[in-house]
Backbone as a chain_set.jsonl record, in Angstrom:
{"seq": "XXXXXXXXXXXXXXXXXXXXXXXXXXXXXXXXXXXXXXXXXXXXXXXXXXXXXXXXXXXXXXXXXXXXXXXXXXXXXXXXXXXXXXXXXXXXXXXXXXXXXXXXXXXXXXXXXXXXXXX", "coords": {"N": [[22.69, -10.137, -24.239], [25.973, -12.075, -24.801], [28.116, -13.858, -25.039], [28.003, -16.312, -23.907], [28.388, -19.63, -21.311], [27.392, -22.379, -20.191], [27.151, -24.683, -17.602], [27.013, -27.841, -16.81], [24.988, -30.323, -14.624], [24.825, -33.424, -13.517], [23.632, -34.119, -15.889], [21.709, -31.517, -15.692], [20.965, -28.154, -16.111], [23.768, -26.075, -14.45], [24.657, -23.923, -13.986], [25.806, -20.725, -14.989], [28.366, -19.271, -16.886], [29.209, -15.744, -17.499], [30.128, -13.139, -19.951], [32.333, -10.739, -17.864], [31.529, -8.135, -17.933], [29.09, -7.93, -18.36], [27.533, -9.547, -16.332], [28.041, -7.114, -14.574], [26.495, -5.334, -15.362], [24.003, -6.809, -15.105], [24.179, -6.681, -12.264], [24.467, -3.752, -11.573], [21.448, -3.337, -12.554], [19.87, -4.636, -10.609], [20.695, -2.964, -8.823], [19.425, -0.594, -8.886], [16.643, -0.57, -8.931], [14.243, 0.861, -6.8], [12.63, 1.497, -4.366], [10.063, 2.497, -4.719], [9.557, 1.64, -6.791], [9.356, -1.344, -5.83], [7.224, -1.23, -4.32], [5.299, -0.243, -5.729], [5.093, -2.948, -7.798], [4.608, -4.438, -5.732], [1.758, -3.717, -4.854], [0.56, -4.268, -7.774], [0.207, -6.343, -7.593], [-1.838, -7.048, -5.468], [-2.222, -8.008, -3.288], [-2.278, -8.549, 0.226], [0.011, -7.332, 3.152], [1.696, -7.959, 5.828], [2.416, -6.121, 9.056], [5.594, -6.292, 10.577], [5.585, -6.761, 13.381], [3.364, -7.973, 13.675], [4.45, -10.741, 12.344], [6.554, -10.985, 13.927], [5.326, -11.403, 15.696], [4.105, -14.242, 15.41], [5.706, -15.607, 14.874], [7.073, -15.759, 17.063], [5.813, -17.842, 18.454], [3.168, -17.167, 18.893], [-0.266, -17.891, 18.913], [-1.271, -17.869, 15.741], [-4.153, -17.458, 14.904], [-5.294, -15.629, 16.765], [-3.236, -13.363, 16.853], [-3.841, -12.493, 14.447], [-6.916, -12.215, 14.525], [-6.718, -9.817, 16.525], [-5.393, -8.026, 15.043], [-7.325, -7.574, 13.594], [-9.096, -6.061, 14.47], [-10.773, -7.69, 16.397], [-12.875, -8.647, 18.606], [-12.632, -11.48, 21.084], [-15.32, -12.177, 21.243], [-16.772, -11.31, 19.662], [-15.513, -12.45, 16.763], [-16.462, -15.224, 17.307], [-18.956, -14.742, 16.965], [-19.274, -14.289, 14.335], [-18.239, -16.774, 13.154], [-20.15, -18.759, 14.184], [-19.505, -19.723, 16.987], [-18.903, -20.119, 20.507], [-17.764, -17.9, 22.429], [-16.241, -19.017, 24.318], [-15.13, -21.247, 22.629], [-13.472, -20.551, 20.942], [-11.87, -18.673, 22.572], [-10.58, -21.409, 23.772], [-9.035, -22.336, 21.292], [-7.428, -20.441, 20.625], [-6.032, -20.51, 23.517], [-4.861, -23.578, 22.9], [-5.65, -25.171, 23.307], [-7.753, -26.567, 21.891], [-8.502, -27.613, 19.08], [-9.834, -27.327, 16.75], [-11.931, -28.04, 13.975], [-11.569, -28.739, 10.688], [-13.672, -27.362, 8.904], [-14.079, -25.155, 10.797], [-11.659, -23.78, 10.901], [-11.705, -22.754, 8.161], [-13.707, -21.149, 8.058], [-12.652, -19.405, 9.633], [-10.526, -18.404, 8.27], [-11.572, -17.469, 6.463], [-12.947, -15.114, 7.253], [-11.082, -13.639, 8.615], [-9.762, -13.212, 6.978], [-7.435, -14.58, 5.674], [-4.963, -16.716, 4.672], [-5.919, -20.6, 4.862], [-3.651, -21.628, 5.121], [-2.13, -20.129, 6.52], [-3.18, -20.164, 8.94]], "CA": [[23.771, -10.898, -23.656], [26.379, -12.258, -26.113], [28.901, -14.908, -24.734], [27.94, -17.329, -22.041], [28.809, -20.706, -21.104], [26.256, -22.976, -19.379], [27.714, -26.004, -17.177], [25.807, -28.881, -16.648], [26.271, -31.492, -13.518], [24.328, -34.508, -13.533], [22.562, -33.912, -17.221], [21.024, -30.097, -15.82], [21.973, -26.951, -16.58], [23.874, -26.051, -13.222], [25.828, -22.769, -13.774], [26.246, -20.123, -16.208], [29.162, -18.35, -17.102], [28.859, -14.743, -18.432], [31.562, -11.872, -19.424], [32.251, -10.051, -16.622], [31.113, -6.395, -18.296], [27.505, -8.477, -18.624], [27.905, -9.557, -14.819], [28.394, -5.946, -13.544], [25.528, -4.618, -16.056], [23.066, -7.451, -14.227], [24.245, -6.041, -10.668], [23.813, -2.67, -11.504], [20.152, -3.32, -12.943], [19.173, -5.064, -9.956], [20.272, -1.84, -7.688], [18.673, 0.59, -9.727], [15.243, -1.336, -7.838], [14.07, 2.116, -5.974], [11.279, 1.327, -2.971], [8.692, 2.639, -5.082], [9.245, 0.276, -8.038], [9.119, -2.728, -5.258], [5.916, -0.72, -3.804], [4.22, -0.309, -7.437], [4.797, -4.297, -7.975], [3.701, -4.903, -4.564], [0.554, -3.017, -5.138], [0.05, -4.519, -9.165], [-0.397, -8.189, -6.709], [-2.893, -7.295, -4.932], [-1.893, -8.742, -2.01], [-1.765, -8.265, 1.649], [1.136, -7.46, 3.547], [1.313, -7.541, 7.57], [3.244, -5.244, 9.474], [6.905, -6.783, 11.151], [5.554, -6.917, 14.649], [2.537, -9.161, 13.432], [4.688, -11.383, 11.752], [7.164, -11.904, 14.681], [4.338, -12.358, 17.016], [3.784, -15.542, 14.884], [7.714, -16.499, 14.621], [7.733, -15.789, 18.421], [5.325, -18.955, 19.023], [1.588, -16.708, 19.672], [-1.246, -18.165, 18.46], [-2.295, -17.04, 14.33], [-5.981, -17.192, 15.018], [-5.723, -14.635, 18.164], [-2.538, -12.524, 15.918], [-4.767, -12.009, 12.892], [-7.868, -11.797, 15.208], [-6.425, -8.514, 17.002], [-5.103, -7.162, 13.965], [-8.655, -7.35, 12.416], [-9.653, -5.11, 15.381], [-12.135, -8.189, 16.797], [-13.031, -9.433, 20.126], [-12.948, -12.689, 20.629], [-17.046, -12.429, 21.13], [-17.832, -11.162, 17.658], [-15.349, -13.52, 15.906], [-17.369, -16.373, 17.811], [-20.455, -14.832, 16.016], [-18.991, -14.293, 12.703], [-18.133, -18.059, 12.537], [-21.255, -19.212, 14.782], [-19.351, -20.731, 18.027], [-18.889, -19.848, 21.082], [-16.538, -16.997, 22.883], [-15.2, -19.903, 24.621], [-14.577, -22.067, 21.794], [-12.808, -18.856, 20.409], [-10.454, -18.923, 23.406], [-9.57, -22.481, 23.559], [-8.585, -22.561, 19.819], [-6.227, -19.752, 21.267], [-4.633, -21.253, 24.242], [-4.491, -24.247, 22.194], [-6.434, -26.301, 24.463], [-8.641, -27.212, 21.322], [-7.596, -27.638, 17.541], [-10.695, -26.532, 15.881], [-12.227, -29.035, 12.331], [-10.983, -27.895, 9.523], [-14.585, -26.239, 8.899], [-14.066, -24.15, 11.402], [-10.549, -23.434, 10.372], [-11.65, -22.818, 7.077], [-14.459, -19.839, 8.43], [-12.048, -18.139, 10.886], [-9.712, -17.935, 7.532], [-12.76, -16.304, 5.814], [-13.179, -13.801, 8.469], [-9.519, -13.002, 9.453], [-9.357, -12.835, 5.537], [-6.045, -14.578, 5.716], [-5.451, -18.081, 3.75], [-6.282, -21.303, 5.118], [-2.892, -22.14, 5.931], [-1.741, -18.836, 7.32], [-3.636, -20.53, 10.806]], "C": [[24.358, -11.79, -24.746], [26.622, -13.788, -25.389], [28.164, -15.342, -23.311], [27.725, -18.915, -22.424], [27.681, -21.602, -20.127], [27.076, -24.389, -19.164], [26.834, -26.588, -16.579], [26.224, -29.61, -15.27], [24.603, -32.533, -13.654], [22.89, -34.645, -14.643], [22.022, -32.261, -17.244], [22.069, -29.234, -15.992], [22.216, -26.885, -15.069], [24.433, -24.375, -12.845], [25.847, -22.008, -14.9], [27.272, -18.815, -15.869], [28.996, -16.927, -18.082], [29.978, -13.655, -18.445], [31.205, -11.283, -18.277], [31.33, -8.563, -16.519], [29.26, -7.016, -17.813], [26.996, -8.677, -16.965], [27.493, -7.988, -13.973], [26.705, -5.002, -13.967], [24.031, -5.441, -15.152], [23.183, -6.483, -12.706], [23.934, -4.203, -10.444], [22.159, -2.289, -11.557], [19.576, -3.877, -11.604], [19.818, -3.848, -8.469], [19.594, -0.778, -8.263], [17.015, 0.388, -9.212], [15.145, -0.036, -7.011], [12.837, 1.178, -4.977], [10.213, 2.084, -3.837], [8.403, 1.857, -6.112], [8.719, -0.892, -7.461], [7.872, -2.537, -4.715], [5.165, -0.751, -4.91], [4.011, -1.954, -7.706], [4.469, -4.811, -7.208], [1.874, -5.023, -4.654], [-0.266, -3.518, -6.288], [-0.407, -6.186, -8.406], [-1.044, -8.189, -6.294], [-2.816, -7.935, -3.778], [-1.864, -8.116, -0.65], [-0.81, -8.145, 2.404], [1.182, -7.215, 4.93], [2.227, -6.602, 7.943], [4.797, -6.359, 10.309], [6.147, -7.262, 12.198], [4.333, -7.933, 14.568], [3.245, -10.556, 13.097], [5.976, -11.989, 13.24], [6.262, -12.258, 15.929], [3.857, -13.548, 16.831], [4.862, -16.478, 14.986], [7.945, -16.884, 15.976], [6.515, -17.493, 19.295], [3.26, -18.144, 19.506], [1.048, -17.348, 18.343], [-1.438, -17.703, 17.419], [-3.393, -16.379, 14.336], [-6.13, -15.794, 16.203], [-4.41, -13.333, 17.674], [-3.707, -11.647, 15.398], [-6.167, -11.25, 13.598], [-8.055, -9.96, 16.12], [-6.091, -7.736, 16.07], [-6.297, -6.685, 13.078], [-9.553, -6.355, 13.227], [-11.055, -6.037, 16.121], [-11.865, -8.431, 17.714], [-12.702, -10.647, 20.279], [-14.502, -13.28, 20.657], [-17.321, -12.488, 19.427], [-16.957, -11.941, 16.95], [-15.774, -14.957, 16.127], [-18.53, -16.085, 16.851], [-20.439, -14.534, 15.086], [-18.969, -15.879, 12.283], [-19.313, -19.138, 13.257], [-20.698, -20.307, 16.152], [-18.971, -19.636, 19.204], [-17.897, -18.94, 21.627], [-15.714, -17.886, 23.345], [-14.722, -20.647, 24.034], [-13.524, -21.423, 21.331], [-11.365, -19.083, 21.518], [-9.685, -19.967, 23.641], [-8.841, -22.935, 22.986], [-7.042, -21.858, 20.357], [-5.226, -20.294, 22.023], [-4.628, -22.678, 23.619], [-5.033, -25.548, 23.286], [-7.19, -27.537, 23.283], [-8.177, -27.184, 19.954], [-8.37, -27.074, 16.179], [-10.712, -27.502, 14.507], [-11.785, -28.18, 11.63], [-12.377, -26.9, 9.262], [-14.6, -25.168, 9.467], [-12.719, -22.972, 11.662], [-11.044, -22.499, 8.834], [-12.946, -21.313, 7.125], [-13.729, -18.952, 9.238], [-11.205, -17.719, 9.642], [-10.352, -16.786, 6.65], [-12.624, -15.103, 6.306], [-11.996, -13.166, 8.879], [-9.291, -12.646, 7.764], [-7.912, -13.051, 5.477], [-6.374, -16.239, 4.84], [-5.187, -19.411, 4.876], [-4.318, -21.803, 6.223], [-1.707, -21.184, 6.606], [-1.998, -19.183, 9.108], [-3.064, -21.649, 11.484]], "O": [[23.596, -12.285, -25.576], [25.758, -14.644, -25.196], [27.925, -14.86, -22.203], [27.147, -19.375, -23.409], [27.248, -20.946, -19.18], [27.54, -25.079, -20.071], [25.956, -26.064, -15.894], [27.365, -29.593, -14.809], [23.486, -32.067, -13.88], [21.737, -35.027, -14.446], [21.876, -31.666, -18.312], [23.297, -29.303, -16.031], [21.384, -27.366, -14.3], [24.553, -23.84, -11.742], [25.911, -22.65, -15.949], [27.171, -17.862, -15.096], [28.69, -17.031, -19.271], [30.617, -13.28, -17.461], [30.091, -11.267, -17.754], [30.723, -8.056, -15.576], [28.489, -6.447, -17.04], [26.126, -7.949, -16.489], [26.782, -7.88, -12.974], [26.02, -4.309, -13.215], [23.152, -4.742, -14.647], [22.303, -5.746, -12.261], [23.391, -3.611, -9.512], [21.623, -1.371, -10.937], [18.443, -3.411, -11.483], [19.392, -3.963, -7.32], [19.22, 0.009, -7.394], [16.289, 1.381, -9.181], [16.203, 0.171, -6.417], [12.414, 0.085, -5.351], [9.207, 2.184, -3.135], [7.284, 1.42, -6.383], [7.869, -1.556, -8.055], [7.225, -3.57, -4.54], [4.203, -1.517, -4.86], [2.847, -2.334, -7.832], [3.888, -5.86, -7.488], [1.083, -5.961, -4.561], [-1.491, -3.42, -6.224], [-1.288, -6.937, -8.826], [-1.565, -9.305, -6.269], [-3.866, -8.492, -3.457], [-1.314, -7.017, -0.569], [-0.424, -9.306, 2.54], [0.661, -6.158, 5.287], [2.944, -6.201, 7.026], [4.378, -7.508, 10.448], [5.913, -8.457, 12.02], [4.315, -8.779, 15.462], [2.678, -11.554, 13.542], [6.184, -13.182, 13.464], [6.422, -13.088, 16.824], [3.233, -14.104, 17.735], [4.9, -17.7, 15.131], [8.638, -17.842, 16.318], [6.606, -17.936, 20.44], [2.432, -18.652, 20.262], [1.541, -17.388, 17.216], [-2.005, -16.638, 17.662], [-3.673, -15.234, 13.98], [-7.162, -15.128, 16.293], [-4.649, -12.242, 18.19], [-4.25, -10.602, 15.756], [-6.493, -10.085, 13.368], [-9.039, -9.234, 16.256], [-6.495, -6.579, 16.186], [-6.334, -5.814, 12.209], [-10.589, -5.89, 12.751], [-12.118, -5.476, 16.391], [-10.675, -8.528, 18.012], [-12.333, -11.06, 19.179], [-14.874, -14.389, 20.273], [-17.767, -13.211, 18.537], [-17.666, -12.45, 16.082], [-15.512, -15.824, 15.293], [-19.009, -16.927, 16.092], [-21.536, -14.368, 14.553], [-19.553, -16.264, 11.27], [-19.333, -20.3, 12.851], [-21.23, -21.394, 16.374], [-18.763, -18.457, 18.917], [-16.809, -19.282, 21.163], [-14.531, -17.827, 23.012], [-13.696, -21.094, 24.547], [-12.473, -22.056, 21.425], [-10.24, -19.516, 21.267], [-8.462, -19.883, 23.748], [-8.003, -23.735, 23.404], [-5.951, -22.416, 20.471], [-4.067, -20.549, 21.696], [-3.866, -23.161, 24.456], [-4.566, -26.582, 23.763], [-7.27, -28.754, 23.449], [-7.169, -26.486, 19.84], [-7.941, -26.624, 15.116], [-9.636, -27.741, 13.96], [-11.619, -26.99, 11.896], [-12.203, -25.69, 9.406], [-15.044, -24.165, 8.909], [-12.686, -21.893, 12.254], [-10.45, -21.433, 8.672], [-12.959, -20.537, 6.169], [-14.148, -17.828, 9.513], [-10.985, -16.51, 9.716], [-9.922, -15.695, 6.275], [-12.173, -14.137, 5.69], [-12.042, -12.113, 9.513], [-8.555, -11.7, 7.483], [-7.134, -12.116, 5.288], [-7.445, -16.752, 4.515], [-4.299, -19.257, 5.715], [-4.038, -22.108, 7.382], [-0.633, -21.553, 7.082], [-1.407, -18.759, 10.101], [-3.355, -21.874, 12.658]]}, "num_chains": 1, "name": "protein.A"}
């Protein structure tokens, strides 16, 4: 990139101007992005990715802990005895009756294998 102009506003850089040819050469490079390039750098992260319908069952106001919990294929018995409390403690966390210590926040994140503030 040859020519470009950088405008400042209150001391920072705020803006940069670039020929136009340079412009069009950026916009092309960033469609040239295929779904398997964004799948290969997905994949080089290591990361987890949920499915849509998980993610608006969270947007839509349901519970994380009882989301993640079904998605992990558990009961709510055996994630009581993965984190050592009760089935009913398990359900109150759910309907939100109860709020759960952070300890016990901090073992259901273990077990749902999701991060702490995913719940």
């Amino acid at each position: 990139m040859s020519n470009k102009h950088i405008i400042e506003y209150q001391g920072k850089p705020a803006f940069v101007v670039i020929p136009f040819n340079e412009y069009q050469e950026l916009i092309n490079k960033k469609q040239c992005i295929t779904d398997e390039t964004l799948y290969a750098e997905a994949i080089a992260k290591n990361e987890e990715y949920f499915p849509e319908d998980l993610v608006q069952k969270i947007l839509n106001g349901e519970n994380p802990i009882k989301v993640y919990r079904e998605y992990r294929g558990l009961s709510q018995e055996q994630l009581a005895i993965k984190i050592g409390k009760t089935k009913q403690y398990i359900s109150f966390i759910e309907k939100g009756l109860r709020k759960g210590t952070i300890d016990t926040l901090k073992k259901l994140s273990t077990v749902l294998n999701v991060d702490l503030d995913m719940l």
